[in-house]
PDB file of N, H, CA, C and O in Angstrom:
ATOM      1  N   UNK A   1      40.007 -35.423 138.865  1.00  0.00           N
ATOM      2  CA  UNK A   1      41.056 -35.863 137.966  1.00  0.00           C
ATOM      3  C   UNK A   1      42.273 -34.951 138.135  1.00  0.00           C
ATOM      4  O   UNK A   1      42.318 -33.790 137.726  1.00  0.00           O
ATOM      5  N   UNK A   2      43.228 -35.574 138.760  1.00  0.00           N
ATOM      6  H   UNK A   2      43.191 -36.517 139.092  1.00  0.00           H
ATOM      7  CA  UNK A   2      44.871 -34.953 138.657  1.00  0.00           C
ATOM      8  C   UNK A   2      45.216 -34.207 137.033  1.00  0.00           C
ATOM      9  O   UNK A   2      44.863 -34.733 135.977  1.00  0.00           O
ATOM     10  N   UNK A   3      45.852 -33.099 137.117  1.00  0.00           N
ATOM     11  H   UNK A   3      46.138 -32.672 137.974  1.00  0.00           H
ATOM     12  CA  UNK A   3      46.175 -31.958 135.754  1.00  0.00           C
ATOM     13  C   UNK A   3      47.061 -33.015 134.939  1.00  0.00           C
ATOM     14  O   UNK A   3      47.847 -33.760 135.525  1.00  0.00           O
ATOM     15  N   UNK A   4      46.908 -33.030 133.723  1.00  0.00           N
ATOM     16  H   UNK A   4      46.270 -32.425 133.246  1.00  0.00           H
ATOM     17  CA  UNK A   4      48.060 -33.505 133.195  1.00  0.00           C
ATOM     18  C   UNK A   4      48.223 -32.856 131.732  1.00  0.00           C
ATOM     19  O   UNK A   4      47.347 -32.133 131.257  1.00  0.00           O
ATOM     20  N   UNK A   5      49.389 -33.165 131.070  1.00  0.00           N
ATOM     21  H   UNK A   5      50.101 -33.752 131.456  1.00  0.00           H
ATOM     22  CA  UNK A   5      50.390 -32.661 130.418  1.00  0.00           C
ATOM     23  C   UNK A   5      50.958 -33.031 129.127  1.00  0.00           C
ATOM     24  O   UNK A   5      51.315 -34.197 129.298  1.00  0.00           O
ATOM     25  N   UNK A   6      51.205 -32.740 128.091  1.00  0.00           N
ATOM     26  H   UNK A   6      50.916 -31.793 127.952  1.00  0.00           H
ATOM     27  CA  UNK A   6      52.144 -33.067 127.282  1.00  0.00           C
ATOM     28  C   UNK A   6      52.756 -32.201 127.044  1.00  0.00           C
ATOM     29  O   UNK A   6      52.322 -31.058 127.186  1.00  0.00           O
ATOM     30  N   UNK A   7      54.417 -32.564 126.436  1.00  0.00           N
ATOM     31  H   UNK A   7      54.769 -33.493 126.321  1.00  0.00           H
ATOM     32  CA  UNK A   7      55.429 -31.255 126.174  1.00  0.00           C
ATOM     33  C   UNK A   7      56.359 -31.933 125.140  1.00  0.00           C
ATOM     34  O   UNK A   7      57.151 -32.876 125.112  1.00  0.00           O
ATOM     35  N   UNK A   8      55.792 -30.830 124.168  1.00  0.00           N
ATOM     36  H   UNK A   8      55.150 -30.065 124.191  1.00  0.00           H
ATOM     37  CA  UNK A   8      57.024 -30.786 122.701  1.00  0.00           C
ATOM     38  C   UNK A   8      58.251 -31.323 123.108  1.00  0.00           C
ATOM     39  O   UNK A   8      58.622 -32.489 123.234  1.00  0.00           O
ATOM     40  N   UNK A   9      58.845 -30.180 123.301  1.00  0.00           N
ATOM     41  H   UNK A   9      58.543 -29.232 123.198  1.00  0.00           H
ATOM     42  CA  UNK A   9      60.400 -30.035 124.247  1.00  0.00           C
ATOM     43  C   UNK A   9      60.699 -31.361 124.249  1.00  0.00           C
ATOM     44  O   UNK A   9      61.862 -31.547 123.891  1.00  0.00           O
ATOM     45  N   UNK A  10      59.928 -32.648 124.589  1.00  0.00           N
ATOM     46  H   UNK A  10      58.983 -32.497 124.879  1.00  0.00           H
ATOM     47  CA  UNK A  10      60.438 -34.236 124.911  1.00  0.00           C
ATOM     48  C   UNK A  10      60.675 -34.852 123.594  1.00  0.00           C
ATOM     49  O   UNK A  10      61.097 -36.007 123.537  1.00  0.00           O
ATOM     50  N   UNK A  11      60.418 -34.119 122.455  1.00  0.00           N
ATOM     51  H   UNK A  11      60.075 -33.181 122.501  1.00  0.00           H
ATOM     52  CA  UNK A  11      60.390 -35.295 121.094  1.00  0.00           C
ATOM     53  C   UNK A  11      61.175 -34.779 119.976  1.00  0.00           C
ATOM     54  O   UNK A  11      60.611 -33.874 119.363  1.00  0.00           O
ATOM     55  N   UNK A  12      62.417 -35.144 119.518  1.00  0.00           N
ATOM     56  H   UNK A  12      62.876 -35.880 120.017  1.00  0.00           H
ATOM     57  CA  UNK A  12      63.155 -34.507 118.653  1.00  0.00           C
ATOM     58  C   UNK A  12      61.928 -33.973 117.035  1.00  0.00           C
ATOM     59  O   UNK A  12      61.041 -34.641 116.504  1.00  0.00           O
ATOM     60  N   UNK A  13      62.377 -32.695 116.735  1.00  0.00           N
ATOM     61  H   UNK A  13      63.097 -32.152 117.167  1.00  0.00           H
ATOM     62  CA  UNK A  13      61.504 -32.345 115.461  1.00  0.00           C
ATOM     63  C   UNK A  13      62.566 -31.262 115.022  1.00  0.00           C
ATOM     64  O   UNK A  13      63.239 -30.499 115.715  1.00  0.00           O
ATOM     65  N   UNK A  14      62.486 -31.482 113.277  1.00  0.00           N
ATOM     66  H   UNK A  14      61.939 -32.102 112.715  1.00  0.00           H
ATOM     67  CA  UNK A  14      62.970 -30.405 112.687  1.00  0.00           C
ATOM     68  C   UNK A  14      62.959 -28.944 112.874  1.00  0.00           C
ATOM     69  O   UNK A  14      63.721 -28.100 112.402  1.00  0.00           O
ATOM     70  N   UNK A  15      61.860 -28.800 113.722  1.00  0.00           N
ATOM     71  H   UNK A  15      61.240 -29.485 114.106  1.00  0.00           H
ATOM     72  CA  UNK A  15      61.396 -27.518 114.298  1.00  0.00           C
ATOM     73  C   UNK A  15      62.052 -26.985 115.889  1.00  0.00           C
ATOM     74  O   UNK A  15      62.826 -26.028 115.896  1.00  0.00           O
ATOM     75  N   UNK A  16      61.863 -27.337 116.548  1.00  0.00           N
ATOM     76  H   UNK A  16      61.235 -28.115 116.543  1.00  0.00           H
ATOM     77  CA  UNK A  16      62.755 -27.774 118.012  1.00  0.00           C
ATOM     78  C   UNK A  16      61.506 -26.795 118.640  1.00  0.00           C
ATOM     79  O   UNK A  16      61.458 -25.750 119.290  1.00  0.00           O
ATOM     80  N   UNK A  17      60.626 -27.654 118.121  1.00  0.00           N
ATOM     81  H   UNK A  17      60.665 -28.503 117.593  1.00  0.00           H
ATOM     82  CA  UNK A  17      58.947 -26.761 118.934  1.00  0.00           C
ATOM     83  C   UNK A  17      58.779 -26.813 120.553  1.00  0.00           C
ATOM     84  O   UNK A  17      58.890 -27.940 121.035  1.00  0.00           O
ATOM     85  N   UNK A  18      58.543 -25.810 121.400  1.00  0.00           N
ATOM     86  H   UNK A  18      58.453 -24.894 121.009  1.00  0.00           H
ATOM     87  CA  UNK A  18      58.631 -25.304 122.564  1.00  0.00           C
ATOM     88  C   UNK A  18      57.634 -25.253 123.157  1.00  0.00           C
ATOM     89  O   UNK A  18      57.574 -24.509 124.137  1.00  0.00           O
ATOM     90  N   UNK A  19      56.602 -25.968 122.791  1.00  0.00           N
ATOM     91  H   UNK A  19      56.651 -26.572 121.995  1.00  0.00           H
ATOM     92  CA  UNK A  19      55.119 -26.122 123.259  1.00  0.00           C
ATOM     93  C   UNK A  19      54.925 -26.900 124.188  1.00  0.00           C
ATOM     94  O   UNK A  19      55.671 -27.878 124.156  1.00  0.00           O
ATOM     95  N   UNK A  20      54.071 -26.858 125.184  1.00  0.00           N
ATOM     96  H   UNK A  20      53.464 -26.063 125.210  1.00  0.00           H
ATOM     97  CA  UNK A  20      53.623 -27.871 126.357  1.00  0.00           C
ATOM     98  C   UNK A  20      52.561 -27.422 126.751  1.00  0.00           C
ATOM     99  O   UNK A  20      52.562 -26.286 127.225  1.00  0.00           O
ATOM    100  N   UNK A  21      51.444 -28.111 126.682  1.00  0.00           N
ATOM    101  H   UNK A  21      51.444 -29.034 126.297  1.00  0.00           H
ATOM    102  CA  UNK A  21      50.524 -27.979 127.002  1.00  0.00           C
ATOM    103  C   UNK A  21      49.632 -28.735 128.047  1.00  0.00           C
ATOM    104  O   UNK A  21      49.648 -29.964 127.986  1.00  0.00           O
ATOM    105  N   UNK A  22      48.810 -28.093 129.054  1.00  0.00           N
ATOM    106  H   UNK A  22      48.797 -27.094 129.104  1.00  0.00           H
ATOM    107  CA  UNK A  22      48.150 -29.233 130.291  1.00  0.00           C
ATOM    108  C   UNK A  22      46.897 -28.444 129.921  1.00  0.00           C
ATOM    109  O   UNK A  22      46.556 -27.507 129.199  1.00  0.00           O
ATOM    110  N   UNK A  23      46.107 -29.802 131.284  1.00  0.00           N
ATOM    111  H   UNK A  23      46.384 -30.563 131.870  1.00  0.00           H
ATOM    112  CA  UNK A  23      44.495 -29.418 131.290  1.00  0.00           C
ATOM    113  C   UNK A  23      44.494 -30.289 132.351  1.00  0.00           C
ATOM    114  O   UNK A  23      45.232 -31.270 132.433  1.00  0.00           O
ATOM    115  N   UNK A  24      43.575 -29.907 133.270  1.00  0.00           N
ATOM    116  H   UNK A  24      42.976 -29.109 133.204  1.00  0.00           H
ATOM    117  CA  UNK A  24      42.719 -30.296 133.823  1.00  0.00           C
ATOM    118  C   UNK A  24      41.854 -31.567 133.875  1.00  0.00           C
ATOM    119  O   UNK A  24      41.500 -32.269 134.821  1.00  0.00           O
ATOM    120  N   UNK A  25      41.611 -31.642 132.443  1.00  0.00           N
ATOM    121  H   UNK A  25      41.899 -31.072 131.674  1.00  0.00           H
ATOM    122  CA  UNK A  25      40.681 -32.818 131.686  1.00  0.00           C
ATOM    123  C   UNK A  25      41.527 -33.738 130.409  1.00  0.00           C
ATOM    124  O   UNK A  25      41.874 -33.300 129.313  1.00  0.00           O
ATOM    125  N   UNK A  26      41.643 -34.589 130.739  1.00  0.00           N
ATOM    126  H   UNK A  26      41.361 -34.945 131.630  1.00  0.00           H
ATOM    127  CA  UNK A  26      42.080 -35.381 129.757  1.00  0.00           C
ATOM    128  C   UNK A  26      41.846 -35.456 128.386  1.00  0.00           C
ATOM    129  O   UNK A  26      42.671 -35.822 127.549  1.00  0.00           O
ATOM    130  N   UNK A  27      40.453 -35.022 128.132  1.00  0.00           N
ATOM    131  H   UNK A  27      39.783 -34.725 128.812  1.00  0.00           H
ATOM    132  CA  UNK A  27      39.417 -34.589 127.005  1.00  0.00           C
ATOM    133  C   UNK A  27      39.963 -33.515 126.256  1.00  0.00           C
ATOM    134  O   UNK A  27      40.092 -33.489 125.032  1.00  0.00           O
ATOM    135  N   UNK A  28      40.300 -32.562 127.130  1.00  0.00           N
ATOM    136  H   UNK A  28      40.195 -32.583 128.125  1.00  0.00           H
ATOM    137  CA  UNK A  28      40.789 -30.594 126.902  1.00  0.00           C
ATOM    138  C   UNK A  28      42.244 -31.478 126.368  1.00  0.00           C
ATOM    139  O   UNK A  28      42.603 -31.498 125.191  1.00  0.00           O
ATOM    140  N   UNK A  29      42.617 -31.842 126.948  1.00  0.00           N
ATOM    141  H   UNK A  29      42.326 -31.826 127.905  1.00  0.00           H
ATOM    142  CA  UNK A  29      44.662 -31.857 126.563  1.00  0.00           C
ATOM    143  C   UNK A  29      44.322 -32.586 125.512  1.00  0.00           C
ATOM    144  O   UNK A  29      44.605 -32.003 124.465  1.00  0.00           O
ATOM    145  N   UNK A  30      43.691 -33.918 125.321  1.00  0.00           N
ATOM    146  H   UNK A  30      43.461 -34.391 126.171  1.00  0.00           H
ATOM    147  CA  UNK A  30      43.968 -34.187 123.579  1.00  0.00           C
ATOM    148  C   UNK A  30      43.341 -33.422 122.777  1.00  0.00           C
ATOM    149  O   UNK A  30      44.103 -33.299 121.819  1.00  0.00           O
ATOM    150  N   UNK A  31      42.483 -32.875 122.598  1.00  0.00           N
ATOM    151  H   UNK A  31      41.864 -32.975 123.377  1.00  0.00           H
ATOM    152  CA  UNK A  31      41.448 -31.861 121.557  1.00  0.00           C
ATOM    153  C   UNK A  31      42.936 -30.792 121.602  1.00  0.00           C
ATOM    154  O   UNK A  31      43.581 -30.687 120.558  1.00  0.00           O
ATOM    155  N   UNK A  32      43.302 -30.197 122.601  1.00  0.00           N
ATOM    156  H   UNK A  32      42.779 -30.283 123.449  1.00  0.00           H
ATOM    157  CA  UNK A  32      44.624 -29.448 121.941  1.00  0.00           C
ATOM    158  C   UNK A  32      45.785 -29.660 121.607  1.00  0.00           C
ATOM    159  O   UNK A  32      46.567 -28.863 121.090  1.00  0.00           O
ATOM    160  N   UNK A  33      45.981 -30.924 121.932  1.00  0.00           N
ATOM    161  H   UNK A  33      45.345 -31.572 122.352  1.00  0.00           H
ATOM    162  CA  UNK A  33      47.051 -32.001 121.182  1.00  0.00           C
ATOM    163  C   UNK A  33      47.323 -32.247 120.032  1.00  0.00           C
ATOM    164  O   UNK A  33      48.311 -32.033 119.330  1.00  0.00           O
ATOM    165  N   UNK A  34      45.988 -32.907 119.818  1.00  0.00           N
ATOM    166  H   UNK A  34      45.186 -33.081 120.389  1.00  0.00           H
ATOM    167  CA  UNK A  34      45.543 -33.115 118.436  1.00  0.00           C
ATOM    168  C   UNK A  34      45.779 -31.935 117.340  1.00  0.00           C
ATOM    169  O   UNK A  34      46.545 -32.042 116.382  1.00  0.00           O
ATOM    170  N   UNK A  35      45.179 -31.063 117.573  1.00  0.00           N
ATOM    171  H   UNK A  35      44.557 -30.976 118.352  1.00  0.00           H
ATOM    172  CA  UNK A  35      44.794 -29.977 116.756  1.00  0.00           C
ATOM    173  C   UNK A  35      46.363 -29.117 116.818  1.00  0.00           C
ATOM    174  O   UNK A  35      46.488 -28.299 115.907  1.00  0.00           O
ATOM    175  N   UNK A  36      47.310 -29.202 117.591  1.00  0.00           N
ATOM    176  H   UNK A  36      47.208 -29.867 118.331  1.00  0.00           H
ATOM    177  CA  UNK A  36      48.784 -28.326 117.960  1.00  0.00           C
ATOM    178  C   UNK A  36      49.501 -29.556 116.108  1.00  0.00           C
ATOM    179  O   UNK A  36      49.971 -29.239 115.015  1.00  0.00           O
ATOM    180  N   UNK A  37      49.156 -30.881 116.788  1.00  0.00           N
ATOM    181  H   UNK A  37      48.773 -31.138 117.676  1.00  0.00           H
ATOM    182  CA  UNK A  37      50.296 -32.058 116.047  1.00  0.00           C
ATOM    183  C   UNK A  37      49.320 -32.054 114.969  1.00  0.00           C
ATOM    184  O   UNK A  37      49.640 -32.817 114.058  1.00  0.00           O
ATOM    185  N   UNK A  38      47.995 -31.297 114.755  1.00  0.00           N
ATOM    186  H   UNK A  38      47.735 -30.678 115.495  1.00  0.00           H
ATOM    187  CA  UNK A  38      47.659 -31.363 112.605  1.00  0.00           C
ATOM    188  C   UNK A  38      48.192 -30.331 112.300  1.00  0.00           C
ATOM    189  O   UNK A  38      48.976 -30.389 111.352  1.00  0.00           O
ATOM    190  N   UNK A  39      47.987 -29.086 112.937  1.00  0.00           N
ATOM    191  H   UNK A  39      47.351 -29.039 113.706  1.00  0.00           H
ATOM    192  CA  UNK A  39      48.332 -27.752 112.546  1.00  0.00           C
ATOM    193  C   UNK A  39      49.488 -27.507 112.231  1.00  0.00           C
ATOM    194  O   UNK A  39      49.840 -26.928 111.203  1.00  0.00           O
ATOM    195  N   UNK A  40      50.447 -28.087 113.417  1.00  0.00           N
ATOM    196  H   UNK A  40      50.162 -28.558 114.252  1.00  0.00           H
ATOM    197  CA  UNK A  40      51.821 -27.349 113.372  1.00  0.00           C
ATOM    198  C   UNK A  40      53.061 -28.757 112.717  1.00  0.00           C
ATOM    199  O   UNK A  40      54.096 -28.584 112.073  1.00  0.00           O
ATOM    200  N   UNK A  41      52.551 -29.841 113.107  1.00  0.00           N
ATOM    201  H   UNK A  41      51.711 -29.982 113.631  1.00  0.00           H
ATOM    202  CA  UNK A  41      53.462 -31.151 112.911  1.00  0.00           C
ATOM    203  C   UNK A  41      53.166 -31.789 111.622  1.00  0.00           C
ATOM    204  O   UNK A  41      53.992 -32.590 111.183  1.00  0.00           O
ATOM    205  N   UNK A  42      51.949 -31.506 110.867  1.00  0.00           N
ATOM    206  H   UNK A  42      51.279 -30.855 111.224  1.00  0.00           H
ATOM    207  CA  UNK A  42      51.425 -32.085 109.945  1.00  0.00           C
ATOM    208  C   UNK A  42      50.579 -33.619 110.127  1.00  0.00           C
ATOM    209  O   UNK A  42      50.015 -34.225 109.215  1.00  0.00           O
ATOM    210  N   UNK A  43      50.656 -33.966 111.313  1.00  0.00           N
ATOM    211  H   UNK A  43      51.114 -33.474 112.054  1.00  0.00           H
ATOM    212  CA  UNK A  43      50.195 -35.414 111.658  1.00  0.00           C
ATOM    213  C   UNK A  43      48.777 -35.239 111.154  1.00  0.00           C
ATOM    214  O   UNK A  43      48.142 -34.217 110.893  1.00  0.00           O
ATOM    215  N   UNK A  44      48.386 -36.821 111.074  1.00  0.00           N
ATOM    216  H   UNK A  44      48.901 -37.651 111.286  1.00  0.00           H
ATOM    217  CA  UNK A  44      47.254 -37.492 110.401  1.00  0.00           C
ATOM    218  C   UNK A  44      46.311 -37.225 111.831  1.00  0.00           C
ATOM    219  O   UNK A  44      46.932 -37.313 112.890  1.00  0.00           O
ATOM    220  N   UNK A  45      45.004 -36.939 111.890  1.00  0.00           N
ATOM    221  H   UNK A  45      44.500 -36.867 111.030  1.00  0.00           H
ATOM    222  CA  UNK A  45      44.420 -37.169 113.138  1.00  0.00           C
ATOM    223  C   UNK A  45      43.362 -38.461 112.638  1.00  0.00           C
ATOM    224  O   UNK A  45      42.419 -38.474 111.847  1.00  0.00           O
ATOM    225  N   UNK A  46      43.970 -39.490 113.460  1.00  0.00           N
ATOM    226  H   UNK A  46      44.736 -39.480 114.102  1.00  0.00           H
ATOM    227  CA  UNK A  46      42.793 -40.673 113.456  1.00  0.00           C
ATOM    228  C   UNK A  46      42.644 -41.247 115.128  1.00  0.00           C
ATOM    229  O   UNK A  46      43.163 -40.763 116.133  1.00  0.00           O
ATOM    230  N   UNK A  47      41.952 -42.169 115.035  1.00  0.00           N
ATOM    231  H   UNK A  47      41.530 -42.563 114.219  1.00  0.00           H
ATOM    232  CA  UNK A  47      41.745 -43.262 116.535  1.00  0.00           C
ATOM    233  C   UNK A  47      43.227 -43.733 116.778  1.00  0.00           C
ATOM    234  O   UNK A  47      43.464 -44.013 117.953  1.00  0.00           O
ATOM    235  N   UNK A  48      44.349 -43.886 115.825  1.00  0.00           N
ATOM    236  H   UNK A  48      44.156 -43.659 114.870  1.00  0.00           H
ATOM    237  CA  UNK A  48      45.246 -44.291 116.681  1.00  0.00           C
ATOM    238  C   UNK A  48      46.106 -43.483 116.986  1.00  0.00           C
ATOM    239  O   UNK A  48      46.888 -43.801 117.882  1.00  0.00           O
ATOM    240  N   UNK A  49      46.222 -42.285 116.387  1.00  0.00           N
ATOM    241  H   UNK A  49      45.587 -42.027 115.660  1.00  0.00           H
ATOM    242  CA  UNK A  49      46.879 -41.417 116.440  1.00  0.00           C
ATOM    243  C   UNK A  49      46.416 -40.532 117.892  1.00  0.00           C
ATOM    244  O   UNK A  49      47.417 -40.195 118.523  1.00  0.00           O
ATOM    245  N   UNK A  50      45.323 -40.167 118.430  1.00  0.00           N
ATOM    246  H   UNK A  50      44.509 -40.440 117.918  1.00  0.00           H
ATOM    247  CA  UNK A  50      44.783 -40.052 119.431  1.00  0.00           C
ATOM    248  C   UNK A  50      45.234 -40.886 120.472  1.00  0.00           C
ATOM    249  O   UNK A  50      45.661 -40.429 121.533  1.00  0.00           O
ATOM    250  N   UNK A  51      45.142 -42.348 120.163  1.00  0.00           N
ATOM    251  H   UNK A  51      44.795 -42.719 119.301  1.00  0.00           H
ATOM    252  CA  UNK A  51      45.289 -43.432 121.697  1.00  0.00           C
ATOM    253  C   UNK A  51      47.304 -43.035 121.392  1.00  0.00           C
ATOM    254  O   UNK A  51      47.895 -43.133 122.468  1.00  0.00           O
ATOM    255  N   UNK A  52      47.986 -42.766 120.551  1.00  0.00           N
ATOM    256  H   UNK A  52      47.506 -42.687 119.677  1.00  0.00           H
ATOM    257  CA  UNK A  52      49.217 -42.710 120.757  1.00  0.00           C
ATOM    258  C   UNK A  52      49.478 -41.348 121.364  1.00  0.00           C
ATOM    259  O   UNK A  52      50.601 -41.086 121.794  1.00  0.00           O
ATOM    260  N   UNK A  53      48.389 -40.379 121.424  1.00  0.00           N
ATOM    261  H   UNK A  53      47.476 -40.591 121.075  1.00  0.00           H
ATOM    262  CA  UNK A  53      49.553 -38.818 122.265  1.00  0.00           C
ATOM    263  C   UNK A  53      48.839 -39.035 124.040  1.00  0.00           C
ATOM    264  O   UNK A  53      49.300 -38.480 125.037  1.00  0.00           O
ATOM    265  N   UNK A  54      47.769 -39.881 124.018  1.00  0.00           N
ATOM    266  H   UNK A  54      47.395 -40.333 123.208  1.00  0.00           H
ATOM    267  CA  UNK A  54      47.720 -39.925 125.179  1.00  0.00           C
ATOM    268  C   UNK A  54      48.202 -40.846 126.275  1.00  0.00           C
ATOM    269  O   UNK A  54      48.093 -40.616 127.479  1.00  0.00           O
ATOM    270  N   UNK A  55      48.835 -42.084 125.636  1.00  0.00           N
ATOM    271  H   UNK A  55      48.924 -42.271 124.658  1.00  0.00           H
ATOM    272  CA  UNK A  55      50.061 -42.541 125.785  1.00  0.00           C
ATOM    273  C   UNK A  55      51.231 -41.545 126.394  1.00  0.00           C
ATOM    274  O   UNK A  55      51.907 -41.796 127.392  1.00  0.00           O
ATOM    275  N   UNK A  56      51.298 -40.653 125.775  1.00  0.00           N
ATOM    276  H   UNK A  56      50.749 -40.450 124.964  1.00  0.00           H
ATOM    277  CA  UNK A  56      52.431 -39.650 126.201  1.00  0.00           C
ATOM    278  C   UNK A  56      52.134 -38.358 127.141  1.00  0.00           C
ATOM    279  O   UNK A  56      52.969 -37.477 127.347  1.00  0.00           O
ATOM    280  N   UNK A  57      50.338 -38.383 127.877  1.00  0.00           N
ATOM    281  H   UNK A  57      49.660 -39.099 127.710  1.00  0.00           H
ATOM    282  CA  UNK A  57      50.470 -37.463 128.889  1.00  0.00           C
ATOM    283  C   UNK A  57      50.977 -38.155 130.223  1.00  0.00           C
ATOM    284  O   UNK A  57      51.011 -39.361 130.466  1.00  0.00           O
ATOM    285  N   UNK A  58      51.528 -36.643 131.367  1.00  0.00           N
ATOM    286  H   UNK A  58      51.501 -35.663 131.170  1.00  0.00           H
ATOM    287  CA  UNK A  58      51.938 -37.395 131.954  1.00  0.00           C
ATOM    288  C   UNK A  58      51.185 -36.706 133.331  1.00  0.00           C
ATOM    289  O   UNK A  58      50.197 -36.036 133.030  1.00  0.00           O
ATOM    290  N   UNK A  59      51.349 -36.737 134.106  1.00  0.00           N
ATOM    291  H   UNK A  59      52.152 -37.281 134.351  1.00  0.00           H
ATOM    292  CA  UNK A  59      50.911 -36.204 135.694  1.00  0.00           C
ATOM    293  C   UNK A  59      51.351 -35.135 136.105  1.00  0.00           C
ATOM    294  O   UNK A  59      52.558 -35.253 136.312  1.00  0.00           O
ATOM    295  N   UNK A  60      50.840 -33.760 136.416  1.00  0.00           N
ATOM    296  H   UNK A  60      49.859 -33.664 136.247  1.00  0.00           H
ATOM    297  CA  UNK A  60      51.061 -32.792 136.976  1.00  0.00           C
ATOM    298  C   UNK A  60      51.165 -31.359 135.883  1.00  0.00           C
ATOM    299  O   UNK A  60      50.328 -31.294 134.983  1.00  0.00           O
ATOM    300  N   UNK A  61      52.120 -30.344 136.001  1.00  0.00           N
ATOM    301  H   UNK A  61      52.800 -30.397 136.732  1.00  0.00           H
ATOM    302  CA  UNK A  61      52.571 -29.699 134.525  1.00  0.00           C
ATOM    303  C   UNK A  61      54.043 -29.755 134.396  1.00  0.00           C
ATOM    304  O   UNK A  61      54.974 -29.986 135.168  1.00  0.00           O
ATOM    305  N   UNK A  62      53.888 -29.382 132.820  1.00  0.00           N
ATOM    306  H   UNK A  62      53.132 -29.194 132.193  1.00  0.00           H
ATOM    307  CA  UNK A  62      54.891 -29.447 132.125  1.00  0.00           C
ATOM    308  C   UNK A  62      56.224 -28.330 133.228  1.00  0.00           C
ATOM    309  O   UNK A  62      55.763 -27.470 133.978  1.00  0.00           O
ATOM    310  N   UNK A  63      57.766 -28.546 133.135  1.00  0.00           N
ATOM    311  H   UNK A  63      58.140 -29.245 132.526  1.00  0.00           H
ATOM    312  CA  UNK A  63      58.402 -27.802 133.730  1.00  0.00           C
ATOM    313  C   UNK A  63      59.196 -27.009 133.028  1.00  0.00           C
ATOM    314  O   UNK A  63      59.590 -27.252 131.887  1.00  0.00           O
ATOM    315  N   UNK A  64      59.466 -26.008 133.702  1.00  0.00           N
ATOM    316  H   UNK A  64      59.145 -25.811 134.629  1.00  0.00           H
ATOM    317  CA  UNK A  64      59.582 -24.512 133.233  1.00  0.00           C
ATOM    318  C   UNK A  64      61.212 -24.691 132.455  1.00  0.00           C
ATOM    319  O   UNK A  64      61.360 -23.848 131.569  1.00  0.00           O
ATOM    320  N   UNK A  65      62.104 -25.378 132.589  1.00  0.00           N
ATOM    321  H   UNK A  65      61.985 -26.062 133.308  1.00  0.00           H
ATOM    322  CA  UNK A  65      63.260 -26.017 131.781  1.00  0.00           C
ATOM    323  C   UNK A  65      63.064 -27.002 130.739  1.00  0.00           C
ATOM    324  O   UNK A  65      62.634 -28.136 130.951  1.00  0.00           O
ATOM    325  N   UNK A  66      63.256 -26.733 130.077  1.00  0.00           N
ATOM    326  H   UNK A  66      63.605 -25.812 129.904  1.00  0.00           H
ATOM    327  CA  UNK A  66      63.099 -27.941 129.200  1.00  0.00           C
ATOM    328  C   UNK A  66      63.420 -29.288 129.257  1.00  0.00           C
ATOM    329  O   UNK A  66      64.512 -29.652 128.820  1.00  0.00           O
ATOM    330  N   UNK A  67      62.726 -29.993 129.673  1.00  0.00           N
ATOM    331  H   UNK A  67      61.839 -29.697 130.028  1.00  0.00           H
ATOM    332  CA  UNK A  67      63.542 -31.444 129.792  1.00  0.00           C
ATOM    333  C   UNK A  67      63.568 -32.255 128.612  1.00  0.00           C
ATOM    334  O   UNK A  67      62.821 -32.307 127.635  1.00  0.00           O
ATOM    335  N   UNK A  68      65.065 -33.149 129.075  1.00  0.00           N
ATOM    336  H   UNK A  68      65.672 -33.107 129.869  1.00  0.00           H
ATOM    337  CA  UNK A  68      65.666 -33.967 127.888  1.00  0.00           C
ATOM    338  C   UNK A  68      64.957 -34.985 126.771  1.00  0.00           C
ATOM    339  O   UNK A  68      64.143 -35.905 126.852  1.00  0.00           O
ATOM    340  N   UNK A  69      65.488 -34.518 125.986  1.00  0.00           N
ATOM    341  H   UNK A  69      66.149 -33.771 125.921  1.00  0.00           H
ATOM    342  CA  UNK A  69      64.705 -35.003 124.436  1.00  0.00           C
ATOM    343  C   UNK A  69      64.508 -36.837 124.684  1.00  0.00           C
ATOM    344  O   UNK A  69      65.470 -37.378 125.229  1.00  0.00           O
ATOM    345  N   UNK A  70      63.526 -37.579 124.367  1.00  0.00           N
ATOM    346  H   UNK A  70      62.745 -37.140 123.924  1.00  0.00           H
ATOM    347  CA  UNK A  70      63.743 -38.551 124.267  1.00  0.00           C
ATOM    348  C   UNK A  70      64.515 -38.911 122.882  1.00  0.00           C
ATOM    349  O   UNK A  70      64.373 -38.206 121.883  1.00  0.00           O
ATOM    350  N   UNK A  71      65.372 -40.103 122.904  1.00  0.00           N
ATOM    351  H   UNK A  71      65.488 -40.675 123.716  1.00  0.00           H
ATOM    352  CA  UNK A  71      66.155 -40.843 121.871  1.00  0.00           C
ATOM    353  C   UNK A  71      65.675 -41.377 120.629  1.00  0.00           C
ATOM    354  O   UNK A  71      66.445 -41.969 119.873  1.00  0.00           O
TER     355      UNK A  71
END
């Protein structure tokens, strides 16, 4: 399985949180997904809330600039 990724940095928040996180395992990146967006974002953790951040990994790792916020 190719590394993949999610990164704060892409989603406007009151916070302007700087987090990005990869794995190896698809399994590893949401379990710390999850647990980053209850802890730190306040999000609900359910089944859809899960199928929606993995929606948003992407292929390879996160890059060392921050890239542009989505709209």
């Amino acid at each position: 399985m190719a590394r993949k990724y999610i990164d704060c940095r892409e989603f406007p928040s009151d916070m302007n949180c700087t987090l990005a996180l990869c794995a190896d395992s698809e399994a590893e990146l949401l379990e710390a997904a999850v647990q980053h967006a209850v802890a730190v974002h306040q999000h609900q953790d359910s089944p859809e809330f899960r199928k929606q951040l993995k929606q948003l990994f992407k292929e390879g790792t996160p890059p060392v600039a921050a890239p542009r916020r989505a709209a």
